[in-house]
C-alpha positions, 0 to 999 in steps of 0.5 A: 235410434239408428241412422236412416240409410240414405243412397245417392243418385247415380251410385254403381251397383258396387258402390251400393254394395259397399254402402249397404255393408257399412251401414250393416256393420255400424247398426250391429256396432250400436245394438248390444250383441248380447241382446241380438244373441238373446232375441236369436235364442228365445226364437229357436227356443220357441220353435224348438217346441214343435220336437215337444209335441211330436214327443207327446204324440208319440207317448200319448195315447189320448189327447189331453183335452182340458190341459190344451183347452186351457193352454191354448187359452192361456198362450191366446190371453197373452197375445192378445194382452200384451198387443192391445195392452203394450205393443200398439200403444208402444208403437203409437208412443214412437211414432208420436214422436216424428209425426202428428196423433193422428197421422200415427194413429194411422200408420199404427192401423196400417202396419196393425192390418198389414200384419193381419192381412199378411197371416191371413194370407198365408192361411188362406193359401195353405190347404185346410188338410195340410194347415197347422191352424187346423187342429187335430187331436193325436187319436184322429190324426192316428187314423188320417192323413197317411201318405208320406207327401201329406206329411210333408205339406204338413212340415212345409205349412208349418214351416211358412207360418213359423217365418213370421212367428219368428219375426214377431218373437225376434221383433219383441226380444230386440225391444223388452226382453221382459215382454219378450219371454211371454211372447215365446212361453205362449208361442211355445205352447201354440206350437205344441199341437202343431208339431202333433199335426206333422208328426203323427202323419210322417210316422203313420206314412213312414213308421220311422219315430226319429223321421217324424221327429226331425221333420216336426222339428226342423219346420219349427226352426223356420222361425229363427230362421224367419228371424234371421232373414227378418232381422237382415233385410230390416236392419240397414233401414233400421229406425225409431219409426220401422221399429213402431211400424214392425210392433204395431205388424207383429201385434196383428200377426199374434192377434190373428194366430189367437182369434183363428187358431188359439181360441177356436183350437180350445173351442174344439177340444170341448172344454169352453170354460178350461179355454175362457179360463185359460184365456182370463188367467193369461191376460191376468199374468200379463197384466200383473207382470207388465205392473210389477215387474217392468 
């Protein structure tokens, strides 16, 4: 799809530079600038989400527990779906192409694990207090974590785990728009409660509504932002095989967000069967969209 960027020996850093400018402007020149925009736009979309649930931690007295039960269900069907069902076997059809079954088969698990490994990490270097991942309800965050420097680890843990999030909803767009706009419903539903999590604590610290609200959704803007620095350093080596790799990433990343947050969040509102049924009707549409309509 692009050419590979090779570098001759001996080059002066200058000469470098040049070269790995050219090859920026010749990749741009053969992607479609629409698509390019339109993956950029449905990132920001999805991290725009997070102002949404400092806006509902503000009006709501009480946590919905069976809508976000099913909710965070429904976002954990889609991922999980659309990764298994669509993304990994795409990345394996790919890499088919330059290599044997089971060398793609492998390469498929690495960049798969690497992706699961990379978000785990990242969790597990975040304290559980200051953890987006760990899910509160707007009545318990009201009573807690009241100091303004909590609220800012806050922002800064949403803002880290929001980077590859952006990349795998960049990653999705650049490839199907139509798997695409799934990915940023349900990352948009996700980041929901996250944006609860920072909100609440800077209010109770501050008592400034509009101070809550921009740090909440300025740490969901990290995600085009994520995109962004994503999309640059993989564009010069931009081939057929980094993009099957780069699926195969993303669809570990979303796994790992649906088995660690998704699905333990609906666990822990109370509702199990609103949660497994959020769960069943997610992967249903995803399933009857990827059938009818792509």
């Amino acid at each position: 799809m692009f050419p590979k960027n090779h570098e001759g020996n001996g080059q002066s850093p200058d000469k470098r530079i040049v070269r790995f400018s050219f090859t920026v402007l010749y990749n741009l020149e053969n992607m479609e600038i629409n698509s390019i925009l339109l993956a950029f736009l449905l990132t920001m979309i999805a991290g725009l989400s997070t102002g949404v649930g400092s806006l509902i931690a503000f009006f709501a007295k009480r946590t919905n527990t069976k809508f976000l039960s099913a909710a965070l269900g429904f976002s954990a069907g889609v991922m999980i779906y659309i990764s298994f069902m669509e993304l990994m076997p795409e990345a394996l059809g790919m890499l088919s192409e330059n290599f044997s079954p089971r060398m793609s088969n492998i390469y498929m698990l690495i960049a798969f694990f690497s992706g699961t490994s990379f978000i785990a990490l990242i969790d597990f270097l975040i304290p559980e207090d200051e953890n987006p991942h760990e899910i509160h309800r707007v009545e318990e965050l009201s009573g807690q974590q009241r100091l303004h420097r909590t609220g800012i680890l806050m922002a800064l843990a949403i803002s880290i785990h929001n980077f590859p999030e952006g990349l795998a909803t960049f990653a999705s767009a650049l490839g199907n728009i139509d798997i695409a706009i799934p990915i940023v419903i349900a990352i948009a539903i996700h980041n929901i409660p996250e944006g609860i999590a920072v909100s609440v604590p800077i209010y109770q610290a501050t008592g400034s509504h509009k101070k809550a609200f921009w740090y909440s959704l300025l740490s969901g803007m990290a995600e085009p932002v994520g995109a962004l620095i994503g999309f640059l350093f993989l564009l010069p080596f931009w081939t057929p095989t980094i993009h099957a790799l780069l699926l195969a990433f993303v669809s570990g990343i979303m796994v790992f967000i649906s088995f660690d947050e998704l699905l333990p969040g609906a666990e822990k509102y109370g509702h199990h069967h609103y949660g497994i049924g959020g769960v069943i009707t997610g992967m249903a549409v995803m399933a009857a969209s990827l059938l009818f309509f792509i």
